[in-house]
Backbone bond lengths (Angstrom), bond angles and torsions (degrees), N, CA, C in turn:
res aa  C-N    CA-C-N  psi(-1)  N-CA   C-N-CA  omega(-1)  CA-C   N-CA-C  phi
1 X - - - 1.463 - - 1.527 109.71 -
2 X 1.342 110.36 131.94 1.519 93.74 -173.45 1.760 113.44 -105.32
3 X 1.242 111.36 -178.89 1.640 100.88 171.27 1.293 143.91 -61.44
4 X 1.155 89.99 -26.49 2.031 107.08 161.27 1.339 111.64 -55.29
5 X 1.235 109.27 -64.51 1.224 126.54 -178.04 1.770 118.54 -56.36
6 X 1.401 106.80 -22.05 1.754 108.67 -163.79 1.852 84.60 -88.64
7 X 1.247 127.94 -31.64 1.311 158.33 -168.74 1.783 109.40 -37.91
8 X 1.497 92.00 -58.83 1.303 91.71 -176.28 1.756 113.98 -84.26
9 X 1.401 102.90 144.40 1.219 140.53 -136.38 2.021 103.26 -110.96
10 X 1.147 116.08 56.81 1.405 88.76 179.17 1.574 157.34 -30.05
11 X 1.465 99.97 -19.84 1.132 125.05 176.95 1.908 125.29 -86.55
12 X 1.463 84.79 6.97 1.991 96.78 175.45 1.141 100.67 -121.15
13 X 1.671 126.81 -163.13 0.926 154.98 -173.22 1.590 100.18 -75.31
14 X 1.115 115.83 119.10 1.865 118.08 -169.80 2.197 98.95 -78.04
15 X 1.426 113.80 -55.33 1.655 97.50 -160.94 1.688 100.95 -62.79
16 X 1.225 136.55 -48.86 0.901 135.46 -166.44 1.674 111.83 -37.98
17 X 1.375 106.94 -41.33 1.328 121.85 -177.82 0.931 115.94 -89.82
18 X 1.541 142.28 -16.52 1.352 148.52 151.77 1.672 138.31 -51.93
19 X 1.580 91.21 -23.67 1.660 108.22 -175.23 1.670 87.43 -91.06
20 X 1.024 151.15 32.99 1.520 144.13 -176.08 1.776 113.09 -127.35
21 X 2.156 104.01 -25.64 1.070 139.72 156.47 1.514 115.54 -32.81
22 X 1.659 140.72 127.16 1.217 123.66 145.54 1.584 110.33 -91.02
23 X 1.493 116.92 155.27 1.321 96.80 160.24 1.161 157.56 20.08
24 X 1.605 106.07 -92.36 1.588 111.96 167.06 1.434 109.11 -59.04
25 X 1.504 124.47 -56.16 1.172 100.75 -147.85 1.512 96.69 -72.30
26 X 1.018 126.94 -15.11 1.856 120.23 155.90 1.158 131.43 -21.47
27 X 1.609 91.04 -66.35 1.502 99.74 -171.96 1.766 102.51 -72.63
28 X 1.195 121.09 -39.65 1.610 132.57 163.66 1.403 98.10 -23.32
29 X 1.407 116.20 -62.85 1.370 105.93 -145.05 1.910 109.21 -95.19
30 X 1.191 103.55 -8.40 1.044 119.09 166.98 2.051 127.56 -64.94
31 X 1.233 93.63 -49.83 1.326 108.88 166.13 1.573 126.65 -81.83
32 X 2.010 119.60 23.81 0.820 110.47 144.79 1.504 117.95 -118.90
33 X 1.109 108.29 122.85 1.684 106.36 -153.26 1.346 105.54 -93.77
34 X 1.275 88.54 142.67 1.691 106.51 -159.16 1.990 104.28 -107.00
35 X 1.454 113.92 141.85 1.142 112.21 -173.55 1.587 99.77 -89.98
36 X 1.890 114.50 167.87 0.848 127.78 -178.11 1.606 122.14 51.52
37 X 1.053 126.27 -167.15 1.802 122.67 -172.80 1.895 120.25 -104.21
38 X 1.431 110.20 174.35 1.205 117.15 178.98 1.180 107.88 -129.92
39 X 1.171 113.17 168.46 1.309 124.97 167.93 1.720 116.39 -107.53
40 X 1.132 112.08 120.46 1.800 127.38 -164.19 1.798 102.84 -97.05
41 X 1.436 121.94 -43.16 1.741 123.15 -173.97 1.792 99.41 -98.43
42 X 1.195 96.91 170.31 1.620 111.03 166.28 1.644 83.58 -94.67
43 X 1.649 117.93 -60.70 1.293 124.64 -169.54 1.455 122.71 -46.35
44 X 1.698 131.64 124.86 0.961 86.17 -172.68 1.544 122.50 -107.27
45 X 1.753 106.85 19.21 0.993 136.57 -171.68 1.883 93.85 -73.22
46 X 1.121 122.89 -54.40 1.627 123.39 150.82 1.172 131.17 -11.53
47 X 1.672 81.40 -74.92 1.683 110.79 -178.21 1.512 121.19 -39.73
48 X 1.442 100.46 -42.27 1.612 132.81 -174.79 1.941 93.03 -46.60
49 X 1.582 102.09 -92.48 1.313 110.58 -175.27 1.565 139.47 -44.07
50 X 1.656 89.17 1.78 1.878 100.37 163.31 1.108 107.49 -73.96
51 X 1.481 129.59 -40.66 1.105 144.70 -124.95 1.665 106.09 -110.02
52 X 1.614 136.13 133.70 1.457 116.88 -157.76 1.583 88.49 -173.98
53 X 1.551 103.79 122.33 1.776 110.76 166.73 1.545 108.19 -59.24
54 X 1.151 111.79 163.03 1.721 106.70 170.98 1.535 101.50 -82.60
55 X 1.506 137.79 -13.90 1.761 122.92 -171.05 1.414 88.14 -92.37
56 X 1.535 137.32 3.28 1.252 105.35 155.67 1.395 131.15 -73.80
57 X 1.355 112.77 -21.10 1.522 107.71 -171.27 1.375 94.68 -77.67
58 X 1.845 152.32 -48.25 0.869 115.17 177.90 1.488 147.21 -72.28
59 X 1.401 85.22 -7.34 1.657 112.24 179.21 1.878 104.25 -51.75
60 X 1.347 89.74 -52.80 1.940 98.21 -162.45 1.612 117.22 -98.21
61 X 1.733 111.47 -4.30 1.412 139.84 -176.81 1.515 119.44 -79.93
62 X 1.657 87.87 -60.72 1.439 109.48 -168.00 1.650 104.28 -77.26
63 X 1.010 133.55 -37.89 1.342 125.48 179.90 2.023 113.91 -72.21
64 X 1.277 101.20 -40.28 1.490 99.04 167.40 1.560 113.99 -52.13
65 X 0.936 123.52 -69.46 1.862 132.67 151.54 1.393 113.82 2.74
66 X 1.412 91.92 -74.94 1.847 98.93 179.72 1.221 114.11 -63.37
67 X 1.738 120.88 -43.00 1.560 127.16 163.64 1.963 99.64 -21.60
68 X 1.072 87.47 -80.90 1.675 107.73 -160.20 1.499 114.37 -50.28
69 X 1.625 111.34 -42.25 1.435 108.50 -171.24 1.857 98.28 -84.05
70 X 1.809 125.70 -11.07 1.213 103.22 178.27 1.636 100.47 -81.73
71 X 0.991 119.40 -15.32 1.573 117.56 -174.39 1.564 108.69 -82.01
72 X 0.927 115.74 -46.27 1.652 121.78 158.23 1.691 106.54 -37.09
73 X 1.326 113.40 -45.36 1.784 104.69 -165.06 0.952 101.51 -87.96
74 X 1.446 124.40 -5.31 2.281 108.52 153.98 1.364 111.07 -35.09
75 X 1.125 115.45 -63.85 1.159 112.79 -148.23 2.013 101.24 -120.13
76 X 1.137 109.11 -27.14 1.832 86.61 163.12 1.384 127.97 -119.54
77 X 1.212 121.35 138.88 1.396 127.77 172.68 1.157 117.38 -35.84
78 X 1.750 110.14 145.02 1.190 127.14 -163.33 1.745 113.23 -53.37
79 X 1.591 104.75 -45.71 1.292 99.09 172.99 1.015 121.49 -56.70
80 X 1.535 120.29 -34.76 1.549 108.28 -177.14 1.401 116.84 -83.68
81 X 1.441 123.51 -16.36 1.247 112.01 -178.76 2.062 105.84 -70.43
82 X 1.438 108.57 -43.01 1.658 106.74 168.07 1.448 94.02 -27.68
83 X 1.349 106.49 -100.77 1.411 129.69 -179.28 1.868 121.13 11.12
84 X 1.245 91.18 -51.19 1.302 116.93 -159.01 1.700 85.83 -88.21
85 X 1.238 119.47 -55.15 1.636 119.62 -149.01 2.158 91.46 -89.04
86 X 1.193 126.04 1.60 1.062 136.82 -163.29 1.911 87.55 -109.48
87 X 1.116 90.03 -46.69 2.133 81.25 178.03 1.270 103.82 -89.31
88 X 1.276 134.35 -0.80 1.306 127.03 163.71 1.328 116.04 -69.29
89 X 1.331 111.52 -40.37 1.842 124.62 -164.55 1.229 96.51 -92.39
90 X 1.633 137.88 7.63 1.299 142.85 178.65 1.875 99.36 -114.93
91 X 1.388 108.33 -43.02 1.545 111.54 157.65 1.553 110.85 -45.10
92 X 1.114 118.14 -68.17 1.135 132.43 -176.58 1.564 109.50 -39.41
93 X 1.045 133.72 -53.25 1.496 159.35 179.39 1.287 88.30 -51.33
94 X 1.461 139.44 -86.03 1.357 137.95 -179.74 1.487 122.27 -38.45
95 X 1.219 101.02 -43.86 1.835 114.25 174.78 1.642 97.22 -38.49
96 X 1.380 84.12 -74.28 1.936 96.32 -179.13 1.272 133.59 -39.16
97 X 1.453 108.48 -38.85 1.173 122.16 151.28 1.539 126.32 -30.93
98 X 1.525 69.14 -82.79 1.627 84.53 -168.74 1.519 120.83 -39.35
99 X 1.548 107.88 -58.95 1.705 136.64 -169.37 1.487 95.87 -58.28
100 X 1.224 108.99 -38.19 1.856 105.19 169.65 1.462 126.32 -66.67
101 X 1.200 116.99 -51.02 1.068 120.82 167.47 1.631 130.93 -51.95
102 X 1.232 84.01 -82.20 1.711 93.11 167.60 1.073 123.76 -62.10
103 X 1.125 139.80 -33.18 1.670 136.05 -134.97 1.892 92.07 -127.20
104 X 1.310 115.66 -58.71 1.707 111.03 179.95 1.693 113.44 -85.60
105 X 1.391 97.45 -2.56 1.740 84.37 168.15 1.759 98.52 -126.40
106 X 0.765 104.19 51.07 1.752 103.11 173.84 1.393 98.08 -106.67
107 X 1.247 124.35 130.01 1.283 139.78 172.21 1.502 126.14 -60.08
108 X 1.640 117.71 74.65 1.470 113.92 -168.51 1.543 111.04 -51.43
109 X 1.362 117.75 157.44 1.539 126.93 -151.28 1.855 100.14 -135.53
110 X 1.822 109.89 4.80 1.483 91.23 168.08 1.834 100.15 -169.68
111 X 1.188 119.26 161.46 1.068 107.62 -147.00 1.765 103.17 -68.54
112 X 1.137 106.95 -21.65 1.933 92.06 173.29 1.359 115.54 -83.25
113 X 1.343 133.20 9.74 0.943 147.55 139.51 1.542 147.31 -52.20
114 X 1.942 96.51 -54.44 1.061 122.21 160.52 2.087 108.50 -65.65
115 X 0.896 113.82 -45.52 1.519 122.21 176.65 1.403 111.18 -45.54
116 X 1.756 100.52 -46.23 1.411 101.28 -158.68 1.871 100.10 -87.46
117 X 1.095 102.05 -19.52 1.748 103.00 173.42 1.300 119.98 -85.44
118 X 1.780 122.49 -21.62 1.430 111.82 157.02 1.310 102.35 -64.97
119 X 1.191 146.58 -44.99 1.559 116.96 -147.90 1.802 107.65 -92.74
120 X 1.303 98.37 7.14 1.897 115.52 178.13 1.322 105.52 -89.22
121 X 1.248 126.01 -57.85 1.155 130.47 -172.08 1.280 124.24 -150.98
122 X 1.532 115.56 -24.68 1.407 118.31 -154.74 1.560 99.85 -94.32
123 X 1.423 133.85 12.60 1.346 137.08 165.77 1.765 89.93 -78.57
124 X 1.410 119.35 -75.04 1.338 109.46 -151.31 1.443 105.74 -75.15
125 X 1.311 141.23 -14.30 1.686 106.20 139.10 1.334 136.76 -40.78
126 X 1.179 114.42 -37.94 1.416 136.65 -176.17 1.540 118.09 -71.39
127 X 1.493 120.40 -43.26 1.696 140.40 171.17 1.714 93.23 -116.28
128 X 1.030 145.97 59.77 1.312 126.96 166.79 1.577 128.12 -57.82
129 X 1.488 104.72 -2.36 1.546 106.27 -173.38 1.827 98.59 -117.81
130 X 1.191 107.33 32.14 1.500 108.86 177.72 1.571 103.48 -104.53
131 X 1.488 105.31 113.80 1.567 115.14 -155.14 1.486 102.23 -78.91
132 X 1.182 111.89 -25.97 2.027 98.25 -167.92 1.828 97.29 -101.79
133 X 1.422 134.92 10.63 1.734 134.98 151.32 1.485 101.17 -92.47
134 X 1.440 147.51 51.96 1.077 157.92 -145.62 1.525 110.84 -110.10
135 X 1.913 81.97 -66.59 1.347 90.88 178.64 2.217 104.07 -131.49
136 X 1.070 97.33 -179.36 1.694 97.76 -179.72 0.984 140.15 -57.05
137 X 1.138 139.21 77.80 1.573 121.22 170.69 1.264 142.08 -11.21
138 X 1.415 119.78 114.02 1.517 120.22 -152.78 1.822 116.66 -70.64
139 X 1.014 112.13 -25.13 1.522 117.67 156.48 1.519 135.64 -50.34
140 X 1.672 101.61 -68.04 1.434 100.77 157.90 1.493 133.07 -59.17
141 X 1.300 109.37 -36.72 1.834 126.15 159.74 1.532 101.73 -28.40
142 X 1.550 120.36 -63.02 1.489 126.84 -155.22 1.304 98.23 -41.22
143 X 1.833 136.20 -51.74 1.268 131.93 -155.26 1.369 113.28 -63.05
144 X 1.459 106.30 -65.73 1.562 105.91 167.03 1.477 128.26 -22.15
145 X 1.606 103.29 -77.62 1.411 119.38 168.24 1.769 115.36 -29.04
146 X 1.309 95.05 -49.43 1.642 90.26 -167.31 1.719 106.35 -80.02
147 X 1.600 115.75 -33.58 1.380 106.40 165.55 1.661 123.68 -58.30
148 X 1.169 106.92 -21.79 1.686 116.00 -172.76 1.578 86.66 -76.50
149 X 1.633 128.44 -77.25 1.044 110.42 -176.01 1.798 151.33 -34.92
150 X 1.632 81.35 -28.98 1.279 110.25 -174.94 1.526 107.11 -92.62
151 X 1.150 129.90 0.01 1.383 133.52 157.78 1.858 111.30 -85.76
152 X 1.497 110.30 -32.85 1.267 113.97 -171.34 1.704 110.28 -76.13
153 X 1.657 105.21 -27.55 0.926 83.48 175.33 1.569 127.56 -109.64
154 X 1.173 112.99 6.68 1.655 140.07 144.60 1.618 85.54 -29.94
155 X 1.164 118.94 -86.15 1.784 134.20 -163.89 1.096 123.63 -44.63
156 X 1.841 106.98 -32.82 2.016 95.05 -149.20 1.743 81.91 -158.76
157 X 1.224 117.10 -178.11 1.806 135.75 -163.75 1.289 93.24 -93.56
158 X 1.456 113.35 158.78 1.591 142.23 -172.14 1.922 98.27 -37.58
159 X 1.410 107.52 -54.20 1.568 127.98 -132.66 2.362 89.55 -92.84
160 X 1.522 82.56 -63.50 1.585 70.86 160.45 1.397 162.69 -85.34
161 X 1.630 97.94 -5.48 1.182 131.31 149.41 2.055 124.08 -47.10
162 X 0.935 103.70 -47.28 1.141 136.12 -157.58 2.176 89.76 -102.62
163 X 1.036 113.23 -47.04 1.685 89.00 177.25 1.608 85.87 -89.12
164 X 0.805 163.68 27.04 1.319 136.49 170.78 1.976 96.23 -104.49
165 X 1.416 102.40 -44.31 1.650 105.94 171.21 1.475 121.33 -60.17
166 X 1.285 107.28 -27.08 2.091 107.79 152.18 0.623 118.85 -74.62
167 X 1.746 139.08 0.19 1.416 117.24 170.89 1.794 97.96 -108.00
168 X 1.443 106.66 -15.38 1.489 104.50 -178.10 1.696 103.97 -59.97
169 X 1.900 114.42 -37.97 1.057 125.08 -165.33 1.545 96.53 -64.74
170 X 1.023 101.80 -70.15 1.720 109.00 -172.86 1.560 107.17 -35.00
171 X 1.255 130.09 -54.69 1.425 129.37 -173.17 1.681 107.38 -71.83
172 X 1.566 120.36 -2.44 1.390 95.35 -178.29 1.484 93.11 -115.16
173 X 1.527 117.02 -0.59 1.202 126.67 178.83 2.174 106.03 -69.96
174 X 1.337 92.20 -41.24 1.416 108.21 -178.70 1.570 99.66 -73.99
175 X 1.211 117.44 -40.68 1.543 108.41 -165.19 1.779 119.95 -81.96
176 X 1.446 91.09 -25.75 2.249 99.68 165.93 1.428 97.46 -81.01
177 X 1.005 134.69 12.83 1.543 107.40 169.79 1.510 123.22 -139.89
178 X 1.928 86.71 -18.22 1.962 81.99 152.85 1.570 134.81 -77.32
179 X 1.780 83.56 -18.14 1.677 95.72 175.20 1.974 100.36 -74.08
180 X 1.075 105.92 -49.94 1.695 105.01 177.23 1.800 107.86 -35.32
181 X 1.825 105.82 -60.04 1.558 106.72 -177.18 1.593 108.11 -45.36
182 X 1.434 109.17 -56.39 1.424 109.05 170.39 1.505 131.50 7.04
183 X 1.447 80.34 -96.57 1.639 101.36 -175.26 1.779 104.57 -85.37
184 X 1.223 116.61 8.71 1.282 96.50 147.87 1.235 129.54 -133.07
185 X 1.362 105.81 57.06 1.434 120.10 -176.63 1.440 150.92 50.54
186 X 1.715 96.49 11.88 1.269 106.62 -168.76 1.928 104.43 -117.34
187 X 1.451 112.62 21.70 1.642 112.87 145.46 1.195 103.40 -138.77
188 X 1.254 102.64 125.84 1.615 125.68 166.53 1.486 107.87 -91.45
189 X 1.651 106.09 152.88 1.609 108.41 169.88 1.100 123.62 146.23
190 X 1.215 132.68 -158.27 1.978 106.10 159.83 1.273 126.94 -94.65
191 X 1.198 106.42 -0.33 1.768 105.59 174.63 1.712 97.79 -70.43
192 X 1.414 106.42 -57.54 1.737 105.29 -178.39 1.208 117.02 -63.39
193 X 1.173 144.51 -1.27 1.530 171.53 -164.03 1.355 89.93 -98.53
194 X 1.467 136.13 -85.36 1.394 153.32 -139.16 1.383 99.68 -86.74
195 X 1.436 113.15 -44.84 1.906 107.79 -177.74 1.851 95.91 -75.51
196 X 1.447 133.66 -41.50 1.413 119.10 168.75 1.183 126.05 -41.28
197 X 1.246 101.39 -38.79 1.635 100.50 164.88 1.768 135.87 -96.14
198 X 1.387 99.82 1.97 1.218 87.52 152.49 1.721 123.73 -97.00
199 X 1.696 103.53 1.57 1.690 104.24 173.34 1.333 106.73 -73.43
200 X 2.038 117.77 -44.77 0.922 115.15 -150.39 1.690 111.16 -105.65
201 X 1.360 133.90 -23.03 0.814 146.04 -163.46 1.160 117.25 -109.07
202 X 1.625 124.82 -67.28 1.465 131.51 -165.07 1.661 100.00 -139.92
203 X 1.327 154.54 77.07 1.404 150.31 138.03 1.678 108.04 1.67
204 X 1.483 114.79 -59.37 1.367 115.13 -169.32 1.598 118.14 -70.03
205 X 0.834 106.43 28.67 1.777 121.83 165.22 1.307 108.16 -162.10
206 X 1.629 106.27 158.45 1.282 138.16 -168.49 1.573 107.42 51.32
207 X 0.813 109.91 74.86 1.319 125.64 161.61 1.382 117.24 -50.68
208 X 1.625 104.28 -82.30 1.662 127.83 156.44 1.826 114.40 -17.82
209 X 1.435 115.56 102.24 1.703 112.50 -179.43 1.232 92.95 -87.47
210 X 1.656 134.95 -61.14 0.981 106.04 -138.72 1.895 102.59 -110.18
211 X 1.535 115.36 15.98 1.206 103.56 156.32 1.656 92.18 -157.55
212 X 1.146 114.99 170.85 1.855 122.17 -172.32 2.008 95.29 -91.64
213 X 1.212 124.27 -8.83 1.225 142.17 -166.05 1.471 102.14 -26.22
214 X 1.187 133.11 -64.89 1.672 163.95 165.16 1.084 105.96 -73.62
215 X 1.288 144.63 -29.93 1.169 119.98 -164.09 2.262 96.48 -93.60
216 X 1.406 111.74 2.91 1.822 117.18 -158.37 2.017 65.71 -99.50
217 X 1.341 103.70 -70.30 1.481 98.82 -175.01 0.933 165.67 -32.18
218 X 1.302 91.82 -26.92 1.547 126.10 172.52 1.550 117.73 -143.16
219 X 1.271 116.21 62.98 1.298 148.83 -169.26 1.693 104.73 -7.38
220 X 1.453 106.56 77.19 1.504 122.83 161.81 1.796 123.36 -122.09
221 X 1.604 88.29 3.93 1.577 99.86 -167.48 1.544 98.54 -61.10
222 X 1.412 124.37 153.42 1.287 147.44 133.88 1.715 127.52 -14.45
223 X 1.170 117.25 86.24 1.517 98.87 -156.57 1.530 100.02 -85.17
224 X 1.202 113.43 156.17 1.471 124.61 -133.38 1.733 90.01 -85.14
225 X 1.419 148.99 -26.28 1.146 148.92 149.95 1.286 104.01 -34.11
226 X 1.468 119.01 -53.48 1.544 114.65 -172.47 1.923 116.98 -80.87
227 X 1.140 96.57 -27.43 1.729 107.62 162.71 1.312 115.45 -62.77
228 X 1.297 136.16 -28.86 1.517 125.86 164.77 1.709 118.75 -93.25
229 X 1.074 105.45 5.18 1.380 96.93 162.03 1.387 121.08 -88.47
């Protein structure tokens, strides 16, 4: 462990003290997981917008969703709007994937980097039992969301564009709040089984929280020796 690393202080302001971090001892200090929460701003007007109940995401999620898929059923049939909002929540599934894999375990390489990957992901490895960093903050969410949309409709017409992004909604609506039940103990099973162990055991599998879908597919699954431990 080195001195940088012995350095940081849980009990202050966490980025300030993070940009002082190289790399390793990053990732070092990351992978010893620390109980209960931190504090990331001096500000606490900042501080505020880390911070997010899980009934907000369906509160402000789920109604955009329905927005979109009733505007979608102007003009396409019911089957196709399923259809459509059913490969969205399978889009969605890959999103998750993906953004997990690559994007929250990629090894930032400089300190605004490292900053910008604690407040993505690399806090709740680090506090995983800090109940209100659970699920996303509805502000920062907007960018994503609106690039996803804004790719769909780059691709495809007003009507199918738009049911396929209600089902993207719906599946990420399902996926911030089963991960929320998660870590706070109120779903049991093997999904909460398989994401515990990728906090506590092995990171390099199970990617996939809220289904193993991608992770059987693209060989990140849990190998079944490591599932019964």
């Amino acid at each position: 462990m080195s001195k940088q690393e012995c350095a940081i202080d849980d009990n202050r302001p966490l980025l300030k003290q993070l940009v002082h971090l190289g790399p390793s001892e990053y990732q070092a200090w990351l992978l010893r997981t620390s109980r209960g929460k931190a504090r990331f701003f001096e500000s606490d007007v900042l501080e505020a917008v880390t911070a997010v109940k899980w009934w907000v995401v369906p509160l402000l999620w789920l109604p955009v969703a329905a927005l979109l898929a009733a505007r979608a059923s102007a003009t396409l049939p019911l089957q196709s709007l399923a259809a459509l909002a059913a490969a969205g929540v399978l889009l969605w599934q890959l999103i998750e994937y993906s953004l997990h894999r690559w994007l929250f375990h990629a090894v930032p390489s400089s300190p605004q980097l490292i900053v910008a990957h604690f407040l993505m992901h690399g806090n709740h490895h680090k506090y995983p039992s800090d109940i209100d960093r659970l699920v996303f903050p509805p502000l920062p969410a907007c960018l994503p969301a609106s690039i996803i949309y804004g790719a769909l409709r780059a691709c495809l017409p007003q009507a199918p564009a738009a049911a396929i992004f209600s089902g993207v909604l719906v599946g990420y609506v399902a996926y911030d709040c089963m991960h929320y039940l998660m870590h706070s103990g109120h779903l049991r099973g093997r999904l909460r089984t398989r994401h515990m162990h990728h906090h506590y055991a092995d990171d390099t599998v199970a990617y996939g929280i809220s289904s193993p879908l991608f992770d059987i597919l693209l060989g990140t699954q849990q190998r079944k020796a490591k599932a019964a431990s």
